[in-house]
Biopython code that builds the backbone (N, CA, C, O; Angstrom):
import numpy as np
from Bio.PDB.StructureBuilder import StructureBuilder

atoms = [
    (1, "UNK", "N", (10.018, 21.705, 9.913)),
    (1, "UNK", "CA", (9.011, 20.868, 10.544)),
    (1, "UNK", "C", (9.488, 19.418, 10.541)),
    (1, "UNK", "O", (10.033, 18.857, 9.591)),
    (2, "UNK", "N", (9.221, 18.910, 11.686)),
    (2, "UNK", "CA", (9.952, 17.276, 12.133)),
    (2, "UNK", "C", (8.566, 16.517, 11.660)),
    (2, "UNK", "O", (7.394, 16.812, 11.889)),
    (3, "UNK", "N", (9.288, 15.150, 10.725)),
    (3, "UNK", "CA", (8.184, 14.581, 10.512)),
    (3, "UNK", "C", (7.681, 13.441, 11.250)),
    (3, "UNK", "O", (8.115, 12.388, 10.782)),
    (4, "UNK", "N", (7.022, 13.316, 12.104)),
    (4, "UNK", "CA", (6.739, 12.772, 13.350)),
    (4, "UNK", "C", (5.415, 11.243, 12.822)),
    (4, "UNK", "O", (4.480, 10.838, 13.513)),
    (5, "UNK", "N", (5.777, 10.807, 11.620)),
    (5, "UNK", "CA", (4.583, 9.874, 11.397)),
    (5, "UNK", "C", (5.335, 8.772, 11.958)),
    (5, "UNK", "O", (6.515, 8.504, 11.730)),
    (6, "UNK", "N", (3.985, 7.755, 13.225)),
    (6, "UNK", "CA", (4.374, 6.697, 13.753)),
    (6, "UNK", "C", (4.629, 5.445, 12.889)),
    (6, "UNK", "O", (3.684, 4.943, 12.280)),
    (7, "UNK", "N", (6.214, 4.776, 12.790)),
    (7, "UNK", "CA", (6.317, 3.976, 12.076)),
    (7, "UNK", "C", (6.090, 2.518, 12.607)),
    (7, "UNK", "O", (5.303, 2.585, 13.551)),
    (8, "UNK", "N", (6.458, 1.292, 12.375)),
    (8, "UNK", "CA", (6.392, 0.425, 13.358)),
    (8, "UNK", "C", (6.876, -0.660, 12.209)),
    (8, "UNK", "O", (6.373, -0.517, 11.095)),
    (9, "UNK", "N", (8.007, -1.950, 12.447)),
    (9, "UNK", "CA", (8.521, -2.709, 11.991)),
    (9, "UNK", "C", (6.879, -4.129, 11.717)),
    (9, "UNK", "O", (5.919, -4.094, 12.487)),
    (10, "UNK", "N", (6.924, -4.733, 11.031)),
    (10, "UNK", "CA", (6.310, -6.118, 10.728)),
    (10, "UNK", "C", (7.122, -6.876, 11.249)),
    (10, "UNK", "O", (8.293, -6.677, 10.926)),
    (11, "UNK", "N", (6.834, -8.042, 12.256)),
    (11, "UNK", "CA", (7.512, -9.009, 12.784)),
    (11, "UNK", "C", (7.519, -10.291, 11.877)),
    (11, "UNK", "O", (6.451, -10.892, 11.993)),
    (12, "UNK", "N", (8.387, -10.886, 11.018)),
    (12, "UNK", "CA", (8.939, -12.067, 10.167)),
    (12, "UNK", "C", (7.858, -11.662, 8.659)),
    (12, "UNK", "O", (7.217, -12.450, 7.964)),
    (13, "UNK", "N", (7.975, -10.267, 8.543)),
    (13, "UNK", "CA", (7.799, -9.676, 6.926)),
    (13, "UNK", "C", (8.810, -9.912, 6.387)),
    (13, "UNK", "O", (9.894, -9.486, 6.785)),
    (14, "UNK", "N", (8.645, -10.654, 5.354)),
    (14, "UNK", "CA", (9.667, -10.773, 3.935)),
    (14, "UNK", "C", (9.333, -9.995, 3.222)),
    (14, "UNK", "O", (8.111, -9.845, 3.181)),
    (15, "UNK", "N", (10.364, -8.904, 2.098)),
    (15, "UNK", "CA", (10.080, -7.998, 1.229)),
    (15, "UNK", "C", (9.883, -8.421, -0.064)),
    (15, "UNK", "O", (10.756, -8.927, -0.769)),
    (16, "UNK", "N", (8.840, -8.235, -0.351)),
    (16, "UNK", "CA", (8.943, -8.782, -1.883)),
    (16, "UNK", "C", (9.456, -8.448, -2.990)),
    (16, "UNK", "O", (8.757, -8.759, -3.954)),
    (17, "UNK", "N", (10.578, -7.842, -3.268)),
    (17, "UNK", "CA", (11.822, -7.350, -3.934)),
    (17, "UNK", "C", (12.481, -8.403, -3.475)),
    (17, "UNK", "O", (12.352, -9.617, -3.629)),
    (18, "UNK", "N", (13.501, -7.455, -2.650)),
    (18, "UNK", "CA", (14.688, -7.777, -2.134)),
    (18, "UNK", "C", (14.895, -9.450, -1.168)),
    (18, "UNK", "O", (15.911, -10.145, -1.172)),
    (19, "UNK", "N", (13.649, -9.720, -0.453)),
    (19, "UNK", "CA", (13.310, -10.922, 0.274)),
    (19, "UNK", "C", (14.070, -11.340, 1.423)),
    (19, "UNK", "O", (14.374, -12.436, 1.893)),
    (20, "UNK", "N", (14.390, -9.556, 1.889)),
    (20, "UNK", "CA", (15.014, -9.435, 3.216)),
    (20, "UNK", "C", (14.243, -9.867, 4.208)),
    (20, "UNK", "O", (13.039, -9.738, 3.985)),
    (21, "UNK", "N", (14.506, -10.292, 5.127)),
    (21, "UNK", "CA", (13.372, -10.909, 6.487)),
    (21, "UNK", "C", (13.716, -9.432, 7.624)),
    (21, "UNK", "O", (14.765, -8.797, 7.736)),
    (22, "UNK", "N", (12.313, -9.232, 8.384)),
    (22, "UNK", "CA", (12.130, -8.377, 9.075)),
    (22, "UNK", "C", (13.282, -6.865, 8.650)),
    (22, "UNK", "O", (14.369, -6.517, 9.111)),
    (23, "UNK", "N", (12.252, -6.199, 7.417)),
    (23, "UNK", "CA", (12.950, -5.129, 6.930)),
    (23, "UNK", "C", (11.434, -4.019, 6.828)),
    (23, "UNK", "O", (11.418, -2.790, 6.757)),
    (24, "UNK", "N", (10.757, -4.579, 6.842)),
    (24, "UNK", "CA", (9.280, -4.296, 6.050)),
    (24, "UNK", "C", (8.714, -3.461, 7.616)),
    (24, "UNK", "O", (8.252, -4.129, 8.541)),
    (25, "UNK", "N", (8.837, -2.083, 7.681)),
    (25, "UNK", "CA", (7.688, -0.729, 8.178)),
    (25, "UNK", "C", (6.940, -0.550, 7.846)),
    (25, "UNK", "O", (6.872, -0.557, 6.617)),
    (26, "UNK", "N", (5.700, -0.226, 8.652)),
    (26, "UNK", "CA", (4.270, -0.057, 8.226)),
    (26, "UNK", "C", (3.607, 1.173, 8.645)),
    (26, "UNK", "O", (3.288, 1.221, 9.832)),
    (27, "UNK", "N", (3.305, 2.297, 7.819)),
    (27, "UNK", "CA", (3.375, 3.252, 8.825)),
    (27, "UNK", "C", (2.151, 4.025, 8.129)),
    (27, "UNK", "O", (2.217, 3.555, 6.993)),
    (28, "UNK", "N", (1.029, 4.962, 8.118)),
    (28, "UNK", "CA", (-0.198, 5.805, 7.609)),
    (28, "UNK", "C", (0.296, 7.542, 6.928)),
    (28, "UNK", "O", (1.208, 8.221, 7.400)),
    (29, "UNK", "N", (-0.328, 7.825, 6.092)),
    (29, "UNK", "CA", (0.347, 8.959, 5.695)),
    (29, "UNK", "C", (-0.826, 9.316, 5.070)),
    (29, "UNK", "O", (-0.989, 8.708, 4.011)),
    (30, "UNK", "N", (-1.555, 9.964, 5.311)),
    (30, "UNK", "CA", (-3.258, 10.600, 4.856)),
    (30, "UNK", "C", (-3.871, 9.868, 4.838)),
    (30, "UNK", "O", (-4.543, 9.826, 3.808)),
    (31, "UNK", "N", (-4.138, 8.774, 5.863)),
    (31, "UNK", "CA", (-5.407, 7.840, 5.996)),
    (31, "UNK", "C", (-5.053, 6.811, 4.851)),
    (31, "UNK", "O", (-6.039, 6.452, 4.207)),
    (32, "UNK", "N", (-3.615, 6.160, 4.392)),
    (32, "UNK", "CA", (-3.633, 6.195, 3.636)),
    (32, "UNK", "C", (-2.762, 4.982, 4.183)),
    (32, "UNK", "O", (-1.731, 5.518, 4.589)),
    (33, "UNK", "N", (-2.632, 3.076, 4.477)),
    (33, "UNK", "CA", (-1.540, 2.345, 4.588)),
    (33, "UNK", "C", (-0.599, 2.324, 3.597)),
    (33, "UNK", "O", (-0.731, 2.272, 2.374)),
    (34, "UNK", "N", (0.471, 2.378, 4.368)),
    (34, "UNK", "CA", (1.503, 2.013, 3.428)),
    (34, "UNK", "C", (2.580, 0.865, 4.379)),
    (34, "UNK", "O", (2.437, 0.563, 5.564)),
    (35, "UNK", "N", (3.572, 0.417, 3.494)),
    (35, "UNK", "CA", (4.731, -0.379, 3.813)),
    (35, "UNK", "C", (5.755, 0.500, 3.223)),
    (35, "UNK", "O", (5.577, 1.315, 2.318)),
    (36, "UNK", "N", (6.847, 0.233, 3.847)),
    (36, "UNK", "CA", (8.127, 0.447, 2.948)),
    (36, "UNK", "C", (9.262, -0.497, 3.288)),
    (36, "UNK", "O", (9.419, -0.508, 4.509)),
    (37, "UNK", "N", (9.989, -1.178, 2.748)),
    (37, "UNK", "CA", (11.288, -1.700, 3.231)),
    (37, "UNK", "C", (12.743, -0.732, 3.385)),
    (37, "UNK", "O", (13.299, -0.024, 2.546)),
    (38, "UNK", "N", (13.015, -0.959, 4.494)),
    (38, "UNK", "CA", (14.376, 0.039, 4.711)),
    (38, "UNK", "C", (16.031, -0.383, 4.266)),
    (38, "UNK", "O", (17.091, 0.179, 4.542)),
    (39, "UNK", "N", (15.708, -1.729, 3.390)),
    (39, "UNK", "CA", (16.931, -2.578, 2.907)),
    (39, "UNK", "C", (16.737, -1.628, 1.396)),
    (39, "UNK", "O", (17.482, -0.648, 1.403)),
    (40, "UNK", "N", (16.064, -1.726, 0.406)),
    (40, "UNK", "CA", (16.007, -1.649, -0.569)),
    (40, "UNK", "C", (15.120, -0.630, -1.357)),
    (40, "UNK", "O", (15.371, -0.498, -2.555)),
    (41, "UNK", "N", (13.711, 0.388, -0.588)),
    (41, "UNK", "CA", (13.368, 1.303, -0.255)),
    (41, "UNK", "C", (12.333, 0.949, -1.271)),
    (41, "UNK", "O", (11.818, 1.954, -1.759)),
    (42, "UNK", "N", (11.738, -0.522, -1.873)),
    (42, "UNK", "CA", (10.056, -1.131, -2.016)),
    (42, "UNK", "C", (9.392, -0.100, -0.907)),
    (42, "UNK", "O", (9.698, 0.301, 0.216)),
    (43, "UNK", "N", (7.926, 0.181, -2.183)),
    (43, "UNK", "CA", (7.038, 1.098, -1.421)),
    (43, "UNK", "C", (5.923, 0.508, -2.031)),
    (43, "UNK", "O", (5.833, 0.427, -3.256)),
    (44, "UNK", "N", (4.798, -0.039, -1.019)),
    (44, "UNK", "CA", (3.648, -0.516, -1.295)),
    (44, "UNK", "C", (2.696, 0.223, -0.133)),
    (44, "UNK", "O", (2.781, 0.315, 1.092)),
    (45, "UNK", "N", (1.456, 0.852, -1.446)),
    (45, "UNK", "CA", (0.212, 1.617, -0.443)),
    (45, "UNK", "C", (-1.029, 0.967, -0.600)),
    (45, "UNK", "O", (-1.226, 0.463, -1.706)),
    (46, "UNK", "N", (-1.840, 0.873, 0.187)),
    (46, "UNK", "CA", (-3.761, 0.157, 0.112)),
    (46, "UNK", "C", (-4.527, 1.453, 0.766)),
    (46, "UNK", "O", (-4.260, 2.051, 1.808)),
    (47, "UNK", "N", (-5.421, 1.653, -0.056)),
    (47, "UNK", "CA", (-6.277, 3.089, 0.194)),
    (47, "UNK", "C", (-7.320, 2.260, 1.617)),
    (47, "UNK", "O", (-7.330, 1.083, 1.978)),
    (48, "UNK", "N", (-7.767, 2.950, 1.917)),
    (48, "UNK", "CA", (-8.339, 3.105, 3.303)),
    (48, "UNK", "C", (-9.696, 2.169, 2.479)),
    (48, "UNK", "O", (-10.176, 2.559, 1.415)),
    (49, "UNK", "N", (-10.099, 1.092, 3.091)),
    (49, "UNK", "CA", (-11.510, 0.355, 2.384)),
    (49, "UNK", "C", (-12.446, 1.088, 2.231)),
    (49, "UNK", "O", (-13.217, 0.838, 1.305)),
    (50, "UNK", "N", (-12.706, 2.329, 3.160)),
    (50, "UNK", "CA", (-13.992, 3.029, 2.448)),
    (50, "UNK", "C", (-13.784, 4.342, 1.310)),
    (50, "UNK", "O", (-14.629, 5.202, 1.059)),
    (51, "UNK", "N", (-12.874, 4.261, 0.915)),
    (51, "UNK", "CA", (-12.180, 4.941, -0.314)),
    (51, "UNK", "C", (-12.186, 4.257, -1.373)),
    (51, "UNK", "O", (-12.592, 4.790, -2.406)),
    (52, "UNK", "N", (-11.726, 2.876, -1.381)),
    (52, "UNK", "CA", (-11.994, 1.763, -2.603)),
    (52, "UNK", "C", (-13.454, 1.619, -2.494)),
    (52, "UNK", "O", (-14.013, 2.203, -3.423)),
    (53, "UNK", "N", (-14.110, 1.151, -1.833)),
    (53, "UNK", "CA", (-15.616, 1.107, -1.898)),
    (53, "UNK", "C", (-16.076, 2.873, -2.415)),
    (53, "UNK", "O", (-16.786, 2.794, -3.417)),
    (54, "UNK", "N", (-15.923, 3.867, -2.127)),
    (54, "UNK", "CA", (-16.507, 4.599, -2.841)),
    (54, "UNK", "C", (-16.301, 4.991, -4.422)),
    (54, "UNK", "O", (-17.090, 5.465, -5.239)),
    (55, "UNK", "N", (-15.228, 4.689, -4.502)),
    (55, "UNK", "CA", (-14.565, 4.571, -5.755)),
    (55, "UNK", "C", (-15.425, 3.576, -6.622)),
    (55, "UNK", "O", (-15.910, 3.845, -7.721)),
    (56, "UNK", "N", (-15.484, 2.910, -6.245)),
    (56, "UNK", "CA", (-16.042, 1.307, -7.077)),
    (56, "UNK", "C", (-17.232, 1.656, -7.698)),
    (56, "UNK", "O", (-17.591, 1.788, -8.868)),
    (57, "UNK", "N", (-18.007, 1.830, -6.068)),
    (57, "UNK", "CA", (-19.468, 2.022, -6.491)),
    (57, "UNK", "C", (-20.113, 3.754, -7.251)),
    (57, "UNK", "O", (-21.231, 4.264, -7.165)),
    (58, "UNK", "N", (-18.654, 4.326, -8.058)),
    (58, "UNK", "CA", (-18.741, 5.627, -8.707)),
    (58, "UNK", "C", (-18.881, 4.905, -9.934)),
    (58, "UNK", "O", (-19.923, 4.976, -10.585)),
    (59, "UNK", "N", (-17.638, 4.030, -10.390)),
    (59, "UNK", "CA", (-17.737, 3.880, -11.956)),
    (59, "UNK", "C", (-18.920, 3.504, -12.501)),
    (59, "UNK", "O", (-19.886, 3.087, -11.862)),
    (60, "UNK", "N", (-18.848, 3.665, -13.823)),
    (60, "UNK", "CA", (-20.222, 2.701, -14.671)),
    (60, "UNK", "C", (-19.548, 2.122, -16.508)),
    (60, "UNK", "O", (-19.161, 2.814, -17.449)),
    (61, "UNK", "N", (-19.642, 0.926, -16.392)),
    (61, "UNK", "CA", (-19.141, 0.515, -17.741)),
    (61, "UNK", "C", (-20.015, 0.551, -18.835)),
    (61, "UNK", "O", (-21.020, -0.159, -18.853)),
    (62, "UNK", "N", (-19.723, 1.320, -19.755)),
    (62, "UNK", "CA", (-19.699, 1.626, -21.007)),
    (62, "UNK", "C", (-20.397, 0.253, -22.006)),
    (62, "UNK", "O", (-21.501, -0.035, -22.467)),
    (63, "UNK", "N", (-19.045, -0.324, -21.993)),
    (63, "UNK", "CA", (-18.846, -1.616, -22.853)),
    (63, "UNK", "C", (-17.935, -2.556, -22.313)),
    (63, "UNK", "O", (-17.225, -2.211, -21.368)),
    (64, "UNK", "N", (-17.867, -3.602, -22.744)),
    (64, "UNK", "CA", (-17.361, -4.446, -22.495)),
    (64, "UNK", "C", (-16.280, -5.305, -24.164)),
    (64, "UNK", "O", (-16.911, -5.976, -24.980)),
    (65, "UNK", "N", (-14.779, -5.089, -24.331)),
    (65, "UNK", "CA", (-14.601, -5.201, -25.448)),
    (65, "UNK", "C", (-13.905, -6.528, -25.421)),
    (65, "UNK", "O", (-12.948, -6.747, -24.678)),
    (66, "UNK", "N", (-14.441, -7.465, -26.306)),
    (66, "UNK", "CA", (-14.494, -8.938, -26.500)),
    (66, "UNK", "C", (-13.710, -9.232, -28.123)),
    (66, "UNK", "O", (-14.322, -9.373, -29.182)),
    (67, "UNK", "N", (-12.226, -9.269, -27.935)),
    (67, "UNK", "CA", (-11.551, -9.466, -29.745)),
    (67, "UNK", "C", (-11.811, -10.989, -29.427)),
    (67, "UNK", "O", (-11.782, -11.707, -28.427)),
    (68, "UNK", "N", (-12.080, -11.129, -30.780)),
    (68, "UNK", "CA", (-12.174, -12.641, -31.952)),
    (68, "UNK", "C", (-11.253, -12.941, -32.196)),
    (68, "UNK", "O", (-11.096, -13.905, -32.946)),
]
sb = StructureBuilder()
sb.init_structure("model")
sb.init_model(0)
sb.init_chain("A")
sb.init_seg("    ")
for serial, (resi, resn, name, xyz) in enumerate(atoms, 1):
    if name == "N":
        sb.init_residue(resn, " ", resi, " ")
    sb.init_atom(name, np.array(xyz, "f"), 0.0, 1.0, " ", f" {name:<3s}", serial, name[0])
structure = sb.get_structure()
């Protein structure tokens, strides 16, 4: 099976590793952004905003721990 996910370059992305100029692809992989750089192979993902928002509004804190 050919993996056919649409990629697409960032125009004057610097990588934040390597700090190659225009290296940085941006491409979706389960609803899911990601980047990758193709100089040095940095991989940065951000969940879809209504995934962090459901997430968020799941937790509940306990405590809060405060050292002296």
């Amino acid at each position: 099976m050919v993996n056919k996910t649409k990629r697409r370059f960032v125009a004057g992305a610097t990588c934040p590793q390597c700090k190659s100029l225009d290296t940085i692809m941006l491409y979706f992989e389960n609803n899911v952004e990601k980047i990758q750089c193709v100089n040095c192979d940095y991989q940065e993902s951000q969940a879809d905003k209504q995934v962090t928002k459901a997430t968020r509004t799941s937790e509940s804190v306990i405590g809060v721990f405060k050292p002296e």
